[in-house]
N, CA, C and O atoms as a Tinker XYZ file with bonds, in Angstrom:
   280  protein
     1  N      5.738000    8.697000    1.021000    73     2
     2  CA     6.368000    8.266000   -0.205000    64     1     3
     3  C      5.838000    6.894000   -0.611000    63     2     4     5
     4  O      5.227000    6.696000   -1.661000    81     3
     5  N      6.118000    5.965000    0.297000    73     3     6
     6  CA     5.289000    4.333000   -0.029000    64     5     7
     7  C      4.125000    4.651000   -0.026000    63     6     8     9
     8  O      3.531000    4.493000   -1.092000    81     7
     9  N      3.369000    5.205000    1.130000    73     7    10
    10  CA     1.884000    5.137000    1.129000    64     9    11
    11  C      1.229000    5.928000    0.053000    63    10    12    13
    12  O      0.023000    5.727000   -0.089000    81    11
    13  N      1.923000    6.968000   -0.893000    73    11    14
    14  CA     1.519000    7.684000   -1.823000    64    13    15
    15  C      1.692000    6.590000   -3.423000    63    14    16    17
    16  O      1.028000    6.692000   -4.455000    81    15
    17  N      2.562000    5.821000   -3.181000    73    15    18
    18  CA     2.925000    4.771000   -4.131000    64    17    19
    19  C      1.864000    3.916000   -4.106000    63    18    20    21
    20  O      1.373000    3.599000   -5.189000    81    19
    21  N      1.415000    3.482000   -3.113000    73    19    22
    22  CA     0.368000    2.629000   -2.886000    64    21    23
    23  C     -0.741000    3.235000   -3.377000    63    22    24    25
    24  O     -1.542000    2.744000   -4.173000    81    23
    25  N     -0.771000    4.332000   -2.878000    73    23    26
    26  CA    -2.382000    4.865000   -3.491000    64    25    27
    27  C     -2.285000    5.106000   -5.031000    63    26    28    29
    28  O     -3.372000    5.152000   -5.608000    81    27
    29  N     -1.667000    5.195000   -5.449000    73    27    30
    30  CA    -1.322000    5.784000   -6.892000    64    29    31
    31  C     -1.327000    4.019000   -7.463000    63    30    32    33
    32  O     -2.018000    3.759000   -8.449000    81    31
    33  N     -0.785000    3.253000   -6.999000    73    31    34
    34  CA    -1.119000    1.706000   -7.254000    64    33    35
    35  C     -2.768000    1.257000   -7.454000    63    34    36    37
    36  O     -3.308000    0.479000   -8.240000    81    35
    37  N     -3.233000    2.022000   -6.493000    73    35    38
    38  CA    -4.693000    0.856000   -6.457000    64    37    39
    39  C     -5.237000    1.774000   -7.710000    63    38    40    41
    40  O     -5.496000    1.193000   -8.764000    81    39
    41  N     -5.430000    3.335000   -7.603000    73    39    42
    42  CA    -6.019000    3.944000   -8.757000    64    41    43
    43  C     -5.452000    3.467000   -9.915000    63    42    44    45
    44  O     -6.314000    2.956000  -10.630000    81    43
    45  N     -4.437000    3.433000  -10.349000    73    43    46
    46  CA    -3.837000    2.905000  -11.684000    64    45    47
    47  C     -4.926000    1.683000  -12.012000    63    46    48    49
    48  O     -5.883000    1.644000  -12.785000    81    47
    49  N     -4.379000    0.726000  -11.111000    73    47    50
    50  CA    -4.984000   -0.814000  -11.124000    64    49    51
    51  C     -7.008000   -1.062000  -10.998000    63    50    52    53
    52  O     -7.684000   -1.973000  -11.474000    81    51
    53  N     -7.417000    0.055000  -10.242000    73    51    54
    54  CA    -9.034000    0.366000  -10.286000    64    53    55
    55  C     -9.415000   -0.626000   -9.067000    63    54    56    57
    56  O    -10.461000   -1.275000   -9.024000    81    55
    57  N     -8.398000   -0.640000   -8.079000    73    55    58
    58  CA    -8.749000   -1.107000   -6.815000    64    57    59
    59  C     -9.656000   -0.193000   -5.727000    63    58    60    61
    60  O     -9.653000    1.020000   -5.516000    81    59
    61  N     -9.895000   -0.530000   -5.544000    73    59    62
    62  CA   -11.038000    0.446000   -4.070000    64    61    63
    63  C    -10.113000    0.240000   -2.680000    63    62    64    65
    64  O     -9.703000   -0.850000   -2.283000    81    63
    65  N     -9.917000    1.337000   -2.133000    73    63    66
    66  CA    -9.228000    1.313000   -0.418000    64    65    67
    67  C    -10.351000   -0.007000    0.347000    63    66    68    69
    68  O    -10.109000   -0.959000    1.088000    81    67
    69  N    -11.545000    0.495000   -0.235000    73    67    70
    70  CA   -12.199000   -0.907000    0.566000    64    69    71
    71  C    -11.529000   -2.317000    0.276000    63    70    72    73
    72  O    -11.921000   -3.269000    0.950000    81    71
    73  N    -11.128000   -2.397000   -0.114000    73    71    74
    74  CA   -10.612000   -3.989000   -0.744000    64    73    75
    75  C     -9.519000   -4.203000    0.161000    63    74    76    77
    76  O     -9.379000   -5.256000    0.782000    81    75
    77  N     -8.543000   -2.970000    0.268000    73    75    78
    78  CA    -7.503000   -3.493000    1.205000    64    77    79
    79  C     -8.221000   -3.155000    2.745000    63    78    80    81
    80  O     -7.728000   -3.848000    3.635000    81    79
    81  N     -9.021000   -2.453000    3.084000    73    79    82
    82  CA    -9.712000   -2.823000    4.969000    64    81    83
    83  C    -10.222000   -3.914000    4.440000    63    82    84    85
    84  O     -9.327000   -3.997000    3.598000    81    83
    85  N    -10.942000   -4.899000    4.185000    73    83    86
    86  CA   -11.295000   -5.776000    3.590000    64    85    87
    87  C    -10.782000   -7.334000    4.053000    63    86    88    89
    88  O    -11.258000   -8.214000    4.770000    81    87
    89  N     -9.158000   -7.132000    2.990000    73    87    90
    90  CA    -8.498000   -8.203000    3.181000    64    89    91
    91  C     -7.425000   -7.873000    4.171000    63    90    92    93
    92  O     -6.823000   -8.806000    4.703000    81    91
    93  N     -7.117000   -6.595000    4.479000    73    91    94
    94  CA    -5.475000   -6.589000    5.651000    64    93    95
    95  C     -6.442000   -6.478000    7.535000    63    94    96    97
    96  O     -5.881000   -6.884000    8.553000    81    95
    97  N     -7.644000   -5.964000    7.541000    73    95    98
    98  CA    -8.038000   -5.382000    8.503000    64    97    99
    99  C     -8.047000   -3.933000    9.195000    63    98   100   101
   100  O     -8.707000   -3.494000   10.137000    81    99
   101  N     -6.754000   -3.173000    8.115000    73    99   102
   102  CA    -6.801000   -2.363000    8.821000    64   101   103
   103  C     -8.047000   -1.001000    8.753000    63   102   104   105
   104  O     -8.769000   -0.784000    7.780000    81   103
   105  N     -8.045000   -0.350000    9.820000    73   103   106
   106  CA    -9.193000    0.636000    9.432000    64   105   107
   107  C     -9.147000    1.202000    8.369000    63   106   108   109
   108  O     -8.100000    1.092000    7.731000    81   107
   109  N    -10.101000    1.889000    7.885000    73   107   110
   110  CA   -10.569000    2.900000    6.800000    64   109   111
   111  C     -9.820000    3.761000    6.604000    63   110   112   113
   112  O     -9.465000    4.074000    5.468000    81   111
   113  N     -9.307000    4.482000    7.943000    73   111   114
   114  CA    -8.970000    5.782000    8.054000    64   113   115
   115  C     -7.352000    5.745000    7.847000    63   114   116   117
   116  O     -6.706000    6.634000    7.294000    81   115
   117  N     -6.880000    4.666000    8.343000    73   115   118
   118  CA    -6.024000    4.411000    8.407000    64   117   119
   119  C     -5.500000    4.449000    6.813000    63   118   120   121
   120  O     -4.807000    5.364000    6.368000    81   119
   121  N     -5.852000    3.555000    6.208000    73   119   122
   122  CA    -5.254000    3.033000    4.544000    64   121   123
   123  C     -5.881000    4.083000    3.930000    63   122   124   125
   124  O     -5.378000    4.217000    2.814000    81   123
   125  N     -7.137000    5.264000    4.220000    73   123   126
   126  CA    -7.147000    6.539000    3.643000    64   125   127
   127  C     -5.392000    7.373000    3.823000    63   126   128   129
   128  O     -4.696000    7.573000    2.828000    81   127
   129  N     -5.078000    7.639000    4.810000    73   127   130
   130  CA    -4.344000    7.999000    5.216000    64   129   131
   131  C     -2.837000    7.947000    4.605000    63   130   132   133
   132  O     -2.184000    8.836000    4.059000    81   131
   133  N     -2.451000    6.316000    4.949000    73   131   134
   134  CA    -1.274000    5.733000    3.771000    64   133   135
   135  C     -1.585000    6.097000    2.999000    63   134   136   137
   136  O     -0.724000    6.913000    2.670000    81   135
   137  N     -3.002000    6.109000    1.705000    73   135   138
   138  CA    -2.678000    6.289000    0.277000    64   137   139
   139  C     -2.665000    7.967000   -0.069000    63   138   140   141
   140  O     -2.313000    8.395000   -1.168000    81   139
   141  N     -3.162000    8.943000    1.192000    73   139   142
   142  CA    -3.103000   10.106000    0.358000    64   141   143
   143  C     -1.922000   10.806000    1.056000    63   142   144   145
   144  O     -1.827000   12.023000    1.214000    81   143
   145  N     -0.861000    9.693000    1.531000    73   143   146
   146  CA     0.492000   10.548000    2.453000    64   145   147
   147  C      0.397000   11.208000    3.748000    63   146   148   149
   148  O      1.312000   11.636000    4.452000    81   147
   149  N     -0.839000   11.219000    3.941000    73   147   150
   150  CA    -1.128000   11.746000    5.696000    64   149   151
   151  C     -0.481000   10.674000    6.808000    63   150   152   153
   152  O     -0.288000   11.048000    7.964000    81   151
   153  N     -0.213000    9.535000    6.443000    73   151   154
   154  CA     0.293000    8.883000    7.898000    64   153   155
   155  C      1.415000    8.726000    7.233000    63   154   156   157
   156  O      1.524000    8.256000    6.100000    81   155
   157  N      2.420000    9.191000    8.058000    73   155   158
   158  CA     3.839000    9.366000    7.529000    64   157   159
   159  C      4.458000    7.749000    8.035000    63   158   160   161
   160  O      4.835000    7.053000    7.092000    81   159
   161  N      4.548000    7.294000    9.064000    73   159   162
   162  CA     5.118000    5.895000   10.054000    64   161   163
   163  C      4.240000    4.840000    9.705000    63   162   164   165
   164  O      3.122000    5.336000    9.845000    81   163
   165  N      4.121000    3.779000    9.366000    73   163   166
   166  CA     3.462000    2.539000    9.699000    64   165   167
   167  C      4.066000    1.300000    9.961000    63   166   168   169
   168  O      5.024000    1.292000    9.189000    81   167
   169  N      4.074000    0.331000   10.543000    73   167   170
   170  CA     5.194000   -0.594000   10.908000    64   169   171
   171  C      4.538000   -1.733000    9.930000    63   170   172   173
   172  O      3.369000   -1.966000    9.622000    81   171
   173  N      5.654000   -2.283000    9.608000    73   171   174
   174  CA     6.568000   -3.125000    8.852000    64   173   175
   175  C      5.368000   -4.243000    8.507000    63   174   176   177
   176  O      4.998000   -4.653000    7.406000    81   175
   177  N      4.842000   -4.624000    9.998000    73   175   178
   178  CA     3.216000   -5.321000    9.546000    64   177   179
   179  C      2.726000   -5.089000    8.812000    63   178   180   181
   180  O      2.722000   -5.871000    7.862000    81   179
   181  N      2.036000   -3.958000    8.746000    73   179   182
   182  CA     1.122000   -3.417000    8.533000    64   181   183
   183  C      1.259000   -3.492000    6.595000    63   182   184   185
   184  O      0.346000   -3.936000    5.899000    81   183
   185  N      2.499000   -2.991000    6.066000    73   183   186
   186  CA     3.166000   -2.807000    4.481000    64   185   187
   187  C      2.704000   -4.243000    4.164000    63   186   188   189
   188  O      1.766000   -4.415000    3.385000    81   187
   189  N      3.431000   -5.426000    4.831000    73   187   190
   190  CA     3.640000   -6.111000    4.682000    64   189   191
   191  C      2.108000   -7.022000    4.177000    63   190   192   193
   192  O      1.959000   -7.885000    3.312000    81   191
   193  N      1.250000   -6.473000    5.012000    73   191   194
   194  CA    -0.508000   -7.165000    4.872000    64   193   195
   195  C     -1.194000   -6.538000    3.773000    63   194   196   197
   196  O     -2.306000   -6.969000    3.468000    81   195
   197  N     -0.659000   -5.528000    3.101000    73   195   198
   198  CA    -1.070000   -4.489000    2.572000    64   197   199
   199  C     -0.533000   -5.320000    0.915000    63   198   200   201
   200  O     -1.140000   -5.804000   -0.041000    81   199
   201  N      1.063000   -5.104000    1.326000    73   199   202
   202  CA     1.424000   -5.814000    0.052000    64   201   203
   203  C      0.966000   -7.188000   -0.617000    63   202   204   205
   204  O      0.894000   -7.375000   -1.832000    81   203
   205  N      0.620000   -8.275000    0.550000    73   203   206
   206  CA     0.077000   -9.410000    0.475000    64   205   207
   207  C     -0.963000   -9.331000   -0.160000    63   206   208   209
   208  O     -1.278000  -10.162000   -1.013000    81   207
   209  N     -1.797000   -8.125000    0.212000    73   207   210
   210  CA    -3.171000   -7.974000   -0.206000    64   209   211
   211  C     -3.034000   -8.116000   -2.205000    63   210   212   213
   212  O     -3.475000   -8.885000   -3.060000    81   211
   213  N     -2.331000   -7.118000   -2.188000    73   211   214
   214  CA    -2.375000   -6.626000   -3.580000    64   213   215
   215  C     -1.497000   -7.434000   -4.282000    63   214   216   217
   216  O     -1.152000   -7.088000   -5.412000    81   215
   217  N     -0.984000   -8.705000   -3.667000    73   215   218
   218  CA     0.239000   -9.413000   -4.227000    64   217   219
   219  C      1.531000   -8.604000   -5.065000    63   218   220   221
   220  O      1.822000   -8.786000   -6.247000    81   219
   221  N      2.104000   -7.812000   -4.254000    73   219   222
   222  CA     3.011000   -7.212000   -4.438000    64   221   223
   223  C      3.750000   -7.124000   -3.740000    63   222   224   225
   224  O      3.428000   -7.003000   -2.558000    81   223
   225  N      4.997000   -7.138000   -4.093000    73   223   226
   226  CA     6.463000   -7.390000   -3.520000    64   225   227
   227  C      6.304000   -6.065000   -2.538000    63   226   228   229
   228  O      5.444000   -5.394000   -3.109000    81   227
   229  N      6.739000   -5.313000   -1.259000    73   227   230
   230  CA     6.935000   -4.179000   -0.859000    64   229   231
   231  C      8.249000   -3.402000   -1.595000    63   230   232   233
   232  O      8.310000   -2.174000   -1.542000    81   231
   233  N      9.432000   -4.291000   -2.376000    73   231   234
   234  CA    10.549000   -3.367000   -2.925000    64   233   235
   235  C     10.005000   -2.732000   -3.745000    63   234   236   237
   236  O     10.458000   -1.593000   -3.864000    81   235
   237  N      8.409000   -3.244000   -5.007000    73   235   238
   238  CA     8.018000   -2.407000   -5.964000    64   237   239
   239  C      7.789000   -1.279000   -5.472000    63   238   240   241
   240  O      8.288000   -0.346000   -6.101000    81   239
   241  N      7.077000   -0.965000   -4.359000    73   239   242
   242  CA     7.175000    0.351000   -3.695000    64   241   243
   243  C      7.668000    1.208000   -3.538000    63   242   244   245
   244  O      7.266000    2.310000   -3.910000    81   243
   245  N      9.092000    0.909000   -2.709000    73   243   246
   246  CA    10.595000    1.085000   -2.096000    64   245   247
   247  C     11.006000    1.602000   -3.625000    63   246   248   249
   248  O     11.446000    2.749000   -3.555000    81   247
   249  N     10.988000    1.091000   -4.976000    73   247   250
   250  CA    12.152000    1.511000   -5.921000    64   249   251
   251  C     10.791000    1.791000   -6.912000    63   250   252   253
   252  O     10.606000    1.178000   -7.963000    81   251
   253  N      9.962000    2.739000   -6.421000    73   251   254
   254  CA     9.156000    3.785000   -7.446000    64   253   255
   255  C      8.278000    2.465000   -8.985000    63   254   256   257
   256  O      8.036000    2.742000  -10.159000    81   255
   257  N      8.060000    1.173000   -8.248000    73   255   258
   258  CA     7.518000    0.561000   -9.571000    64   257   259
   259  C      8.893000   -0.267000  -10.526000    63   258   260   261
   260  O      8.503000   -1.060000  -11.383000    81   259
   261  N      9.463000   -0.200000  -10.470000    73   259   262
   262  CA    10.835000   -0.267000  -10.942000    64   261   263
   263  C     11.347000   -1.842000  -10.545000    63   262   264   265
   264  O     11.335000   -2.187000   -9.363000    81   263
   265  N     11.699000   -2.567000  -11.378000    73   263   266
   266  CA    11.849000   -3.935000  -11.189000    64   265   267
   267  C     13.342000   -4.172000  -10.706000    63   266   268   269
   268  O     14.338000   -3.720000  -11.272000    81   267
   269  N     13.330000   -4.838000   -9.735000    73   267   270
   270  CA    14.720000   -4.892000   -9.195000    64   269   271
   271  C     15.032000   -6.554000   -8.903000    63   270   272   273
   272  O     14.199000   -7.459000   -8.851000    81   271
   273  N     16.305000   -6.629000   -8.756000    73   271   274
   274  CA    16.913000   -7.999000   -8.631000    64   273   275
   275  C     17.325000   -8.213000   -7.013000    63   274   276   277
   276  O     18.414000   -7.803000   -6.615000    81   275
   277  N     16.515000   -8.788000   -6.238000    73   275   278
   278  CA    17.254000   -9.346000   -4.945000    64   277   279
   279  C     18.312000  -10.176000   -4.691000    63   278   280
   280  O     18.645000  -10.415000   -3.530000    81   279
């Protein structure tokens, strides 16, 4: 669900998966994986380096794009 959000993020935006192995470290296969919904678990790090990357909050994720009030 996030990792499908994410991928649907970088295409919208015309980001390359390379950009996030790039700047988070994580493998290829891996952030293939998150963006086409194949890795179901990833820990909390991992979102978190991901979101940094793309300077995005992780709730935009969490609430479908959708602007929310903390």
């Amino acid at each position: 669900m996030v990792g499908r959000r994410i991928g649907q993020y970088l295409k919208e935006n015309g980001i390359k998966q390379a950009f996030l192995v790039e700047k988070t470290g994580i493998p290829a296969y891996v952030i293939s994986d998150i963006c086409t919904g194949e890795r179901k678990t990833l820990d909390c790090v991992a979102y978190y380096e991901i979101c940094n990357a793309l300077g995005v909050d992780l709730l935009y994720f969490l609430t479908d794009g959708k602007e929310t009030e903390v």
